[in-house]
C-alpha positions as a Markdown table, in Angstrom:
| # | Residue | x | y | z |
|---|---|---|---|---|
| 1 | Unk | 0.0 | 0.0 | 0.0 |
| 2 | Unk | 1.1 | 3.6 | -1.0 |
| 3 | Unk | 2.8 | 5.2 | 2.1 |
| 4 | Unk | 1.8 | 9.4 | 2.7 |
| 5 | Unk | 3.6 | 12.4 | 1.7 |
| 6 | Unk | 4.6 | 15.4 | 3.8 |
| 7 | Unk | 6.0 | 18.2 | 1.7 |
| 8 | Unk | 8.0 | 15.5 | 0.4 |
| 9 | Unk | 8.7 | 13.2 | 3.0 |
| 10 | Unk | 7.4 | 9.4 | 3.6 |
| 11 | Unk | 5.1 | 9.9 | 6.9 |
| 12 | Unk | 3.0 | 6.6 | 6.1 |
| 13 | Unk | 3.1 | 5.8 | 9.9 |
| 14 | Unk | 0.6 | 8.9 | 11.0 |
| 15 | Unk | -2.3 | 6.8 | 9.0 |
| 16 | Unk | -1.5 | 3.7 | 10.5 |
| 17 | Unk | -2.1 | 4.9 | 14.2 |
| 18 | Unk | -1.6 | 3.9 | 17.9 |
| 19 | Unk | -1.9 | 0.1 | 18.0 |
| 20 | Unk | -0.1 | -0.5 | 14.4 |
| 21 | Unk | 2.8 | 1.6 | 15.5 |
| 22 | Unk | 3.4 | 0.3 | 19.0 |
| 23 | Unk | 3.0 | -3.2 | 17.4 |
| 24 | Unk | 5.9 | -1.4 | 15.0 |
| 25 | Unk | 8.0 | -0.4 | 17.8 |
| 26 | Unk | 8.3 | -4.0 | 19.0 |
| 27 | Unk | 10.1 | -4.9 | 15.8 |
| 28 | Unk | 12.2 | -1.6 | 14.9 |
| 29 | Unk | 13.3 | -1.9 | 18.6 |
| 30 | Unk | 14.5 | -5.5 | 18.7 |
| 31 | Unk | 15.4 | -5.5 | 14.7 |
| 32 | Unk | 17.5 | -2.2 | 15.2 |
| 33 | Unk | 19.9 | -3.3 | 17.4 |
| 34 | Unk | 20.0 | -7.3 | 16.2 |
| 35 | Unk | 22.6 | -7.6 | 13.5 |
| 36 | Unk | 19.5 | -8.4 | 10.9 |
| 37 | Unk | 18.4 | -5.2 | 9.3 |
| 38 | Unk | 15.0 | -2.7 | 11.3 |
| 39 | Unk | 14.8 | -1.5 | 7.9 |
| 40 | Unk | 13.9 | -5.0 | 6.4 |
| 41 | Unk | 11.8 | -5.7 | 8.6 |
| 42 | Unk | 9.4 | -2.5 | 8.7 |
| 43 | Unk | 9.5 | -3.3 | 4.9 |
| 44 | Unk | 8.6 | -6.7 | 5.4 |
| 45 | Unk | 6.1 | -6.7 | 8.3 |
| 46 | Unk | 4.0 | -4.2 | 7.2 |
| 47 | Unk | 3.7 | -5.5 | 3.7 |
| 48 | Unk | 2.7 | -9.0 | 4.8 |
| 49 | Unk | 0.0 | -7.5 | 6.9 |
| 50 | Unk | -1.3 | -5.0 | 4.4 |
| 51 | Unk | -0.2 | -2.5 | 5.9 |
| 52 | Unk | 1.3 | 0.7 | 4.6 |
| 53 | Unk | 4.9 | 1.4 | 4.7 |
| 54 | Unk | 5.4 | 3.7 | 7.9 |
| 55 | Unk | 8.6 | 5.3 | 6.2 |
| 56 | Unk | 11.9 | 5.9 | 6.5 |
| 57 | Unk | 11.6 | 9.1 | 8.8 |
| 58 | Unk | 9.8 | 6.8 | 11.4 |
| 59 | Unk | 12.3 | 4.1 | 11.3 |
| 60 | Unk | 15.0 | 7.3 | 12.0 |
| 61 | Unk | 13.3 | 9.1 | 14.3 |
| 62 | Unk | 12.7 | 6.0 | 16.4 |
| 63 | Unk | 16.4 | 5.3 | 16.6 |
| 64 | Unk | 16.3 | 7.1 | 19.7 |
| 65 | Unk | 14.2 | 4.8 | 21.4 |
| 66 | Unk | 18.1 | 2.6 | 20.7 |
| 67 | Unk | 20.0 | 5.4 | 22.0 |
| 68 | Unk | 18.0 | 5.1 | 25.3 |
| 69 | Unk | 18.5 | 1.6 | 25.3 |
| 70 | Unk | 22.4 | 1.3 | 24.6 |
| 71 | Unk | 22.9 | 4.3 | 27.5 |
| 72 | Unk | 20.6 | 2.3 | 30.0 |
| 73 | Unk | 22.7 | -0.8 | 29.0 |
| 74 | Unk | 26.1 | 0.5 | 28.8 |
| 75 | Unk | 25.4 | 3.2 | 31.7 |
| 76 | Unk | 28.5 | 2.5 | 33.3 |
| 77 | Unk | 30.5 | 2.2 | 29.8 |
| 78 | Unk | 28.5 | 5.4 | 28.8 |
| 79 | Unk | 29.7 | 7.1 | 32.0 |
| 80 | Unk | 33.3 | 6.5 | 32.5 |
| 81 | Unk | 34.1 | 7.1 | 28.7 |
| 82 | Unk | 32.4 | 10.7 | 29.4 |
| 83 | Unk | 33.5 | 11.6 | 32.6 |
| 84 | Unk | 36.9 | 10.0 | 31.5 |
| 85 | Unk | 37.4 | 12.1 | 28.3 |
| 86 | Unk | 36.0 | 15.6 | 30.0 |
| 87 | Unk | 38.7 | 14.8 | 32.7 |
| 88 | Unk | 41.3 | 14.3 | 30.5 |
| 89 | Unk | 40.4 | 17.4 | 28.2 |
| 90 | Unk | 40.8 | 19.1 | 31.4 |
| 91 | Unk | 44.0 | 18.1 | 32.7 |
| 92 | Unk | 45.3 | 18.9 | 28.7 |
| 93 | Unk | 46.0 | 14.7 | 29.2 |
| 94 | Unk | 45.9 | 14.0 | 25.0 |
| 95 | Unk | 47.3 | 10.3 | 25.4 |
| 96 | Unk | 44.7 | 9.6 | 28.1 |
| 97 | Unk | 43.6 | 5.9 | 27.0 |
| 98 | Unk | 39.9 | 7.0 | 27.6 |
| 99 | Unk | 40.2 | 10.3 | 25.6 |
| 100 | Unk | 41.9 | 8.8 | 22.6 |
| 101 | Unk | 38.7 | 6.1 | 22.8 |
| 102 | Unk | 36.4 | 9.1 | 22.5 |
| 103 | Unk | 38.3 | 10.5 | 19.8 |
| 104 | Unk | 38.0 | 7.8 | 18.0 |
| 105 | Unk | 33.9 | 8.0 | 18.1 |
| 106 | Unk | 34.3 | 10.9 | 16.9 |
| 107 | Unk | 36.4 | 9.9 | 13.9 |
| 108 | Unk | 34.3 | 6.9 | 13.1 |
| 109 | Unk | 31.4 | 8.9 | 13.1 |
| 110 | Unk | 32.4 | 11.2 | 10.6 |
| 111 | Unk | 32.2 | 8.6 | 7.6 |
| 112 | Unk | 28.7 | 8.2 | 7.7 |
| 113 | Unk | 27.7 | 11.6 | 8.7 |
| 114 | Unk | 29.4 | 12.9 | 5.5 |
| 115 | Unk | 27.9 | 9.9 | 3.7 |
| 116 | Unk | 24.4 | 10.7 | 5.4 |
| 117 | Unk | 24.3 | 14.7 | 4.3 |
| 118 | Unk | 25.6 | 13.8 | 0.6 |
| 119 | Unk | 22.4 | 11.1 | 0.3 |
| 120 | Unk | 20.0 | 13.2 | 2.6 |
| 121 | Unk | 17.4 | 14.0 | -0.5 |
| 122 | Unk | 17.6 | 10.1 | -1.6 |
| 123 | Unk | 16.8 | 8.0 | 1.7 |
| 124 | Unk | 13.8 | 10.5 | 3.0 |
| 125 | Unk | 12.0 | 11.0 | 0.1 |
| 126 | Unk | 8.9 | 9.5 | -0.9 |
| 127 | Unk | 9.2 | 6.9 | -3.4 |
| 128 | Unk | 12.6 | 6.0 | -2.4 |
| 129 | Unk | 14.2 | 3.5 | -4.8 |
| 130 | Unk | 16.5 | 2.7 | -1.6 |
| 131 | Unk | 13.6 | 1.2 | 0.2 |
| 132 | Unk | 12.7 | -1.5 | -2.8 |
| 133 | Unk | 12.1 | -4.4 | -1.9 |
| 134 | Unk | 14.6 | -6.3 | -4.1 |
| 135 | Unk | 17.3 | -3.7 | -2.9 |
| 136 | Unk | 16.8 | -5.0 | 1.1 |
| 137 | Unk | 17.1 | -8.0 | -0.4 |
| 138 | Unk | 19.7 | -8.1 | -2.1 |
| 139 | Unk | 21.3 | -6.4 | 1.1 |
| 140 | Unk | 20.1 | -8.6 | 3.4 |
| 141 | Unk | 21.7 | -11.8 | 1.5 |
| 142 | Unk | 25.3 | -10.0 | 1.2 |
| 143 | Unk | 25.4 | -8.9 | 4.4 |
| 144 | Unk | 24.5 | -12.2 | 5.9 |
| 145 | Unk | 27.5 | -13.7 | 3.7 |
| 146 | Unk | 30.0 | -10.7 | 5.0 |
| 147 | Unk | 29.3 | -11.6 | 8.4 |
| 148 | Unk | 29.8 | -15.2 | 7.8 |
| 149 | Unk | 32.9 | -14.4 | 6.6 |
| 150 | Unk | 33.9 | -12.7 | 9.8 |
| 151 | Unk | 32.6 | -15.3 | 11.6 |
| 152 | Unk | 35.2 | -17.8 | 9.9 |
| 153 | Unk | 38.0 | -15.7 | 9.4 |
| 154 | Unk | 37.8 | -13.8 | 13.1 |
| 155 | Unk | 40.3 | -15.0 | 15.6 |
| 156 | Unk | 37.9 | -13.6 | 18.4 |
| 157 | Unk | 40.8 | -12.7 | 20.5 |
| 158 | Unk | 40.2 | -8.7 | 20.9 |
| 159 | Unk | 38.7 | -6.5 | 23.8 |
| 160 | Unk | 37.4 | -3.1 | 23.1 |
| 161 | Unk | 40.0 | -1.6 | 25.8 |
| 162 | Unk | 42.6 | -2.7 | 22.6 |
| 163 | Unk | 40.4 | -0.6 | 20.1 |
| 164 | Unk | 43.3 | 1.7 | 18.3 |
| 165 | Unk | 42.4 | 4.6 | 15.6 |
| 166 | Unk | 42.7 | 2.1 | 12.9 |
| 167 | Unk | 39.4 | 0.3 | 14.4 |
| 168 | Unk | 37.5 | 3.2 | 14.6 |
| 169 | Unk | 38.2 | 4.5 | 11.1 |
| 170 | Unk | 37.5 | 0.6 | 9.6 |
| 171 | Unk | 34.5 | 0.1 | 11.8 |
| 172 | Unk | 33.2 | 3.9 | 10.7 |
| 173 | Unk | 33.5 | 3.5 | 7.2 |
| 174 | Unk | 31.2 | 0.1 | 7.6 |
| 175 | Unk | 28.6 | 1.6 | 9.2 |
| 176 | Unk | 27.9 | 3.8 | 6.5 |
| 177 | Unk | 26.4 | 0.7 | 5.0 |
| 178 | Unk | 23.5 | 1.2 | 7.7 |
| 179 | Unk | 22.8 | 3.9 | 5.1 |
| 180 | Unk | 20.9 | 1.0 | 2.3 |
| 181 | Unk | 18.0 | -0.6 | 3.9 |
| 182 | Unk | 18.5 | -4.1 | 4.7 |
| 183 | Unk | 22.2 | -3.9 | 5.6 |
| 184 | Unk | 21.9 | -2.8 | 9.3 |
| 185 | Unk | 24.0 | -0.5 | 11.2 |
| 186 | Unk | 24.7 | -3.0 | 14.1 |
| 187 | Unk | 25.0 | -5.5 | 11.5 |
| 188 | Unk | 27.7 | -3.9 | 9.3 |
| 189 | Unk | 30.0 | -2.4 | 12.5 |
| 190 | Unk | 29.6 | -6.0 | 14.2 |
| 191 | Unk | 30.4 | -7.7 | 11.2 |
| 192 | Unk | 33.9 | -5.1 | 10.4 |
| 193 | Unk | 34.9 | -5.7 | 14.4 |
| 194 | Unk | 34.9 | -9.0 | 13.9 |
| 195 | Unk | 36.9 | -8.9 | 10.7 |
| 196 | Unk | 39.5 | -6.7 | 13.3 |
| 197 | Unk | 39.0 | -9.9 | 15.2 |
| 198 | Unk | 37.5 | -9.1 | 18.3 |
| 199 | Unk | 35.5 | -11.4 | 20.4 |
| 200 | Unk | 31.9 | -11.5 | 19.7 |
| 201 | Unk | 30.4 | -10.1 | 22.5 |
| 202 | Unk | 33.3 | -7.1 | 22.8 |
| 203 | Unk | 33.0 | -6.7 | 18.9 |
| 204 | Unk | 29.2 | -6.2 | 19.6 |
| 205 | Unk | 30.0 | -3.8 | 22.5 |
| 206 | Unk | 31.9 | -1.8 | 20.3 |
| 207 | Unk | 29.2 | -1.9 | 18.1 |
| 208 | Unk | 26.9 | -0.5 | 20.3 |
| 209 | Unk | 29.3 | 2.2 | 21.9 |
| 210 | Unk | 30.7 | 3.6 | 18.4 |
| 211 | Unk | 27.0 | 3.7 | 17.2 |
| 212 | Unk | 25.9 | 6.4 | 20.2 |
| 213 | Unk | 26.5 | 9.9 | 18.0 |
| 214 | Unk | 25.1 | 8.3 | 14.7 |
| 215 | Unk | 21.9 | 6.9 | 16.4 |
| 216 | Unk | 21.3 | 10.5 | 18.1 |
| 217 | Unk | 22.6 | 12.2 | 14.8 |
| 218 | Unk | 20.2 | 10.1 | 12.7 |
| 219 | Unk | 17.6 | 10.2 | 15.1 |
| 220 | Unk | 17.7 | 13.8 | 16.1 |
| 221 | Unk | 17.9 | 14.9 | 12.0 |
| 222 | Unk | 14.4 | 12.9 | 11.5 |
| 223 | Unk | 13.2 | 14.6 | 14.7 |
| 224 | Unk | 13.6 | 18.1 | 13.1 |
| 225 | Unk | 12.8 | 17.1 | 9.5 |
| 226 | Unk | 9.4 | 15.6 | 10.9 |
| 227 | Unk | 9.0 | 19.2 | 12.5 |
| 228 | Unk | 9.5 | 21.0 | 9.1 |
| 229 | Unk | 7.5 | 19.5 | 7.3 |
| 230 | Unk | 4.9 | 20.5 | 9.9 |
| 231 | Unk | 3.4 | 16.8 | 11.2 |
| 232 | Unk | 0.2 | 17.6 | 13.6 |
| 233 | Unk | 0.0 | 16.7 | 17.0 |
| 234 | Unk | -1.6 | 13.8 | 16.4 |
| 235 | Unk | 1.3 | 12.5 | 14.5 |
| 236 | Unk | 4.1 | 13.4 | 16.9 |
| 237 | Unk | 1.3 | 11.8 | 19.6 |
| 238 | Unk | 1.9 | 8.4 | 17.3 |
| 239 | Unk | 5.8 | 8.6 | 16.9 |
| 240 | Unk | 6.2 | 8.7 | 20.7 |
| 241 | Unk | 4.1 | 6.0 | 21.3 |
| 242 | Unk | 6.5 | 4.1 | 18.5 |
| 243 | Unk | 9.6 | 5.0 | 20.3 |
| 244 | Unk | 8.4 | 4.2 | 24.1 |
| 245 | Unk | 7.9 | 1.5 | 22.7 |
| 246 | Unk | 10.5 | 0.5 | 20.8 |
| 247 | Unk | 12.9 | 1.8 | 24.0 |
| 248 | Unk | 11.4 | -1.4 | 26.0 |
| 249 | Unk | 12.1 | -3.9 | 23.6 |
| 250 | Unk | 15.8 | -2.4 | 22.2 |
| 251 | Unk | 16.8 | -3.4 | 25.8 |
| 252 | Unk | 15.7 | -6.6 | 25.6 |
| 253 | Unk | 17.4 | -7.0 | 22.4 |
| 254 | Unk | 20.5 | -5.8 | 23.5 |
| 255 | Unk | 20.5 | -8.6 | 26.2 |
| 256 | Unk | 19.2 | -11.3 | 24.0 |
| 257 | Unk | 21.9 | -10.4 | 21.2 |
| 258 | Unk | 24.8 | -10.9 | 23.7 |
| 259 | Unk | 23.1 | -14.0 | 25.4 |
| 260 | Unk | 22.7 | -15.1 | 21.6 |
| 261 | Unk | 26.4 | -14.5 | 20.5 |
| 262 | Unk | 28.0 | -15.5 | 23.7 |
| 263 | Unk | 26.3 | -19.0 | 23.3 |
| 264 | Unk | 25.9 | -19.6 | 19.8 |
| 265 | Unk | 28.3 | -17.3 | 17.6 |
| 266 | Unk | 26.9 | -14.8 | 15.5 |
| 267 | Unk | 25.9 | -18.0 | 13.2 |
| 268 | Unk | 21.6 | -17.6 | 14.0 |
| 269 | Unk | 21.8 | -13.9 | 12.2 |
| 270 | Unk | 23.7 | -15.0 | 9.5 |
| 271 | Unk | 20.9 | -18.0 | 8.8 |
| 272 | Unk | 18.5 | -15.7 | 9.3 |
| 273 | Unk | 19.4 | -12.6 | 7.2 |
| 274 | Unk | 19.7 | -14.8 | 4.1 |
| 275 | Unk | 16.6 | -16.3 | 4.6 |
| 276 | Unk | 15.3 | -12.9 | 5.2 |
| 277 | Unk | 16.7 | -11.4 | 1.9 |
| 278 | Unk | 15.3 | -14.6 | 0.0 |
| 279 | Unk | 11.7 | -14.1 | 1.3 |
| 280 | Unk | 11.9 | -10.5 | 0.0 |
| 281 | Unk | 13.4 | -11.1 | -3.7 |
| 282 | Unk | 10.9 | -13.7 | -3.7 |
| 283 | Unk | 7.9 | -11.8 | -2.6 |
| 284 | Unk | 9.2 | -8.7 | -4.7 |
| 285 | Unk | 10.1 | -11.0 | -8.1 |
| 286 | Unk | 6.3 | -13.1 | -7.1 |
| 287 | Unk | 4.2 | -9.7 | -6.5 |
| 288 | Unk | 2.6 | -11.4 | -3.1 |
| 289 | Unk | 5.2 | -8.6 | -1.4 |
| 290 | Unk | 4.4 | -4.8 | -2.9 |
């Protein structure tokens, strides 16, 4: 079904209302920080329950309910790096371990916000060819054979205290990838950590720790584009609903994922993103998936 234009951007979520959207915000939450592609799966979802496509501005904006998650999870991560790096900036302390961590956020962040602004009229607008279905397909499938490449090749040997410049840039770059649909932000930095052969559940912590600016970046730029183009209160009443709760179930995620990599390798998401991407190049190439 046809999603709804706002002076030119996708807002197809407003018509699908309270009960769709917090059903929504279960999947974007767990989906957005799993390494299997939220953007697949509100393509997906909605389309095999005839539902309209809630856009790619929702599945932005409610990035935040992630950010909340990750900073809940990783408070005391989230803390000491902060604290740690304002210190240091303080003392004029430049080879501070924490500070040079920080710094590297920073660098790896600048990849895809560069990427991000040069592609900002392409992923928002209605009609996006990025969002068809045969693209998060496609994605879905090559992604799932990167990471099981990682997952062969990896010695699984690395903490994220060892994290050096040259992880941050490498790790950066991938997660500009998050920028197609169906190739996942946590999906493409786990996948590039693992390739820098750290252990699963360190390379997913990294994951989630380098991904902090971008999510509230992302999330934040949606948040004031959805305010341009002059959404009613009605609508802004539906995206919070979406991202309290979406907040609830990223947390759950986040536990499940390291439960899930800790016990069985990263092998499950790799099974299940190709799977994934086949049911959509199937559906798209069939017509049952629109």
């Amino acid at each position: 079904m046809a999603g709804a234009c706002t002076e030119g951007i996708d807002t197809g979520f407003v018509a699908l209302g309270y009960a769709k959207v917090a059903f929504l915000g279960i999947v974007q939450g767990i989906t957005e920080l799993l390494p299997i592609s939220s953007t697949a799966h509100m393509r997906i979802v909605p389309a095999m329950l005839g539902w309209q496509d809630p856009g790619s501005a929702f599945s932005a904006s409610i990035q935040l309910a992630a950010l909340a998650a990750v900073v809940s999870y990783f408070w005391r991560d989230v803390k000491g790096l902060t604290l740690g790096t304002l210190g240091a900036v303080m003392r004029r302390d430049f080879n501070d371990r924490t500070f040079r961590f920080g710094l590297g956020i920073i660098i790896g962040t600048i990849p895809i916000g560069i990427a991000g602004l040069l592609l900002e009229k392409h992923l928002n607008a209605c009609g996006s060819p990025l969002r068809a279905l045969w693209v998060i397909g496609v994605a879905c499938i090559v992604m799932g054979a990167l990471l099981a490449l990682a997952e062969l090749l990896a010695r699984h040997e690395r903490h994220v205290g060892d994290a050096g410049m040259l992880d941050f840039i490498i790790v950066g770059i991938a997660q500009v990838g998050a920028l197609i649909p169906g190739v996942s932000r946590s999906g493409s930095t786990l996948t590039a950590a693992l390739f820098r052969d750290f252990e699963r559940e360190e390379a997913a912590r990294f994951s989630f720790l380098l991904g902090l600016p971008t999510i509230f970046l992302a999330g934040a730029k949606e948040l004031w584009t959805l305010y341009k183009a002059g959404i009613d209160g009605y609508a802004w009443s539906v995206l919070f609903v979406g991202v309290f709760i979406a907040s609830i179930s990223a947390f759950v995620a986040i536990w499940g994922l390291l439960r899930i990599l800790e016990r069985f390798s990263s092998w499950p998401f790799v099974i299940y993103r190709i799977v994934l991407g086949l049911i959509l190049l199937a559906g798209a190439g069939l017509g049952w998936l629109s």
